[in-house]
C-alpha positions as CSV (number, residue, x, y, z in Angstrom):
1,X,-6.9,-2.8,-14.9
2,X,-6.9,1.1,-15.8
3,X,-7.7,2.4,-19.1
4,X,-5.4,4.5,-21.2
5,X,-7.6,7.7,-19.9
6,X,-7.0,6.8,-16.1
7,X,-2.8,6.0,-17.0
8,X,-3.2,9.3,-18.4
9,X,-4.7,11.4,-15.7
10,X,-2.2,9.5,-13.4
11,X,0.5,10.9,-15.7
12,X,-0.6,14.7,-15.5
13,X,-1.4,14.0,-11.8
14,X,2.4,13.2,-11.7
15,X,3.9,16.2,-13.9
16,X,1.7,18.6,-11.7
17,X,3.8,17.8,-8.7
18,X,6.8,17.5,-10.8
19,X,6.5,21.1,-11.6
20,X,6.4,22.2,-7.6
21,X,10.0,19.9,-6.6
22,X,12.8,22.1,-6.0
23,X,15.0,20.4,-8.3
24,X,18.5,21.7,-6.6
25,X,17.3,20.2,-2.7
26,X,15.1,17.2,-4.5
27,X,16.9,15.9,-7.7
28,X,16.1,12.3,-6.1
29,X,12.3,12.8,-5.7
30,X,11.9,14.8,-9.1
31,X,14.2,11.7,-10.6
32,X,11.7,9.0,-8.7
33,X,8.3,10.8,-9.9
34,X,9.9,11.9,-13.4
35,X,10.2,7.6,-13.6
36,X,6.6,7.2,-12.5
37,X,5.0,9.6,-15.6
38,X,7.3,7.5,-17.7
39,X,5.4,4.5,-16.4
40,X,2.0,5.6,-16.8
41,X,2.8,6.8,-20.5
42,X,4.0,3.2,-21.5
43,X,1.4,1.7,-19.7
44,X,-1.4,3.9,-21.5
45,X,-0.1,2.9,-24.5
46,X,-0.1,-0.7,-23.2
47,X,-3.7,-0.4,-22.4
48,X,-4.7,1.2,-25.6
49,X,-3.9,-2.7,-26.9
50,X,-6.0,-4.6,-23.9
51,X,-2.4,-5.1,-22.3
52,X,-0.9,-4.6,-18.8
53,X,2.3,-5.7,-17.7
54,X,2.4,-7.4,-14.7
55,X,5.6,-6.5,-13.1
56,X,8.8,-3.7,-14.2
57,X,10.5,-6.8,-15.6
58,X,7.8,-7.5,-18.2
59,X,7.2,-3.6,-18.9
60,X,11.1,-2.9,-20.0
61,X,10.9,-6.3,-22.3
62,X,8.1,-4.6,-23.6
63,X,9.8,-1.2,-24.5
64,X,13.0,-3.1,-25.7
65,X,10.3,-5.2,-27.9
66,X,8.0,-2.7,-29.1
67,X,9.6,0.9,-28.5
68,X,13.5,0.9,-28.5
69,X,13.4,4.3,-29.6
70,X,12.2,5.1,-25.9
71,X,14.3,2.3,-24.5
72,X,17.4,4.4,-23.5
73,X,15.5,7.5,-21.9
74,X,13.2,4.5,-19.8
75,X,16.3,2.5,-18.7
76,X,18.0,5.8,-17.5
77,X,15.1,6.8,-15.2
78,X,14.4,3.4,-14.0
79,X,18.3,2.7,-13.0
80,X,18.4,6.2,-11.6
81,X,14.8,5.8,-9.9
82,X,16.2,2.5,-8.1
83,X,19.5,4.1,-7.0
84,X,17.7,7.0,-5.3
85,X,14.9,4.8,-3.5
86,X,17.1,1.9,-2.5
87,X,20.9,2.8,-2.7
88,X,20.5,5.4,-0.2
89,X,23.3,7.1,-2.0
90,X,23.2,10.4,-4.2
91,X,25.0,10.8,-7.6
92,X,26.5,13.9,-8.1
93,X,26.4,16.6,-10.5
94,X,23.0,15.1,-12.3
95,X,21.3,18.1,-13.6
96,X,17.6,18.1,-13.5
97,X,17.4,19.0,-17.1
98,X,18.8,15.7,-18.6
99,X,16.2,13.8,-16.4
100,X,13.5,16.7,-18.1
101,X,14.6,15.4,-21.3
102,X,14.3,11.5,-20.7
103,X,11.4,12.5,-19.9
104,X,10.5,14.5,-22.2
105,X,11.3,11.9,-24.9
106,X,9.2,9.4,-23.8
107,X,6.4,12.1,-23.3
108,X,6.6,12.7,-27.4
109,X,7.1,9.2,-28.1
110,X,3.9,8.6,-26.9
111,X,2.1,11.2,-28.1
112,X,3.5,10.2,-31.8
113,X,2.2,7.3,-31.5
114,X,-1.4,8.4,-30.5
């Protein structure tokens, strides 16, 4: 299983791309990868304690568990996430910046808790 180091780098790995999406054409993808930081950070802290969750089922009981005050910003992006890679269908008007700041969120939960 990775460490919290390797969840880490994956996490930067992710924001660096994040910051080359054209959010107006690519709201979906930035949406889709803005959910994947969001699941490296939780896992790194998951790690940090010898843990791993084994499937997106056990990760969110662990957030509403451990981390509620992240719970909100997570269940947006992974509902939103889903939509966009199975649904087919776009939802209008979602600006970029309220997925920045789920993000974001999480991103300084995690770092708090550090």
């Amino acid at each position: 299983m990775p460490t919290a180091e390797e969840h880490q780098q994956r996490a930067e790995h992710f924001l660096r791309f994040l910051a080359t999406i054209d959010t107006e054409e690519f709201c979906d993808w930035y949406t889709i990868v803005s959910f994947y930081v969001a699941v490296h950070l939780v896992e790194k802290m998951r790690a940090a304690q010898n843990e791993h969750s084994q499937d997106h089922g056990e990760r969110t009981r662990y957030i509403r568990e451990q981390h509620p005050a992240i719970r909100f910003a997570y269940h947006q992006l992974h509902n939103l996430a889903w939509t966009f890679r199975y649904e087919a269908r776009e939802l209008p008007g979602l600006p970029p910046e309220t997925v920045a700041g789920w993000l974001e969120t999480i991103q300084d939960y995690v770092q708090e808790t550090e």
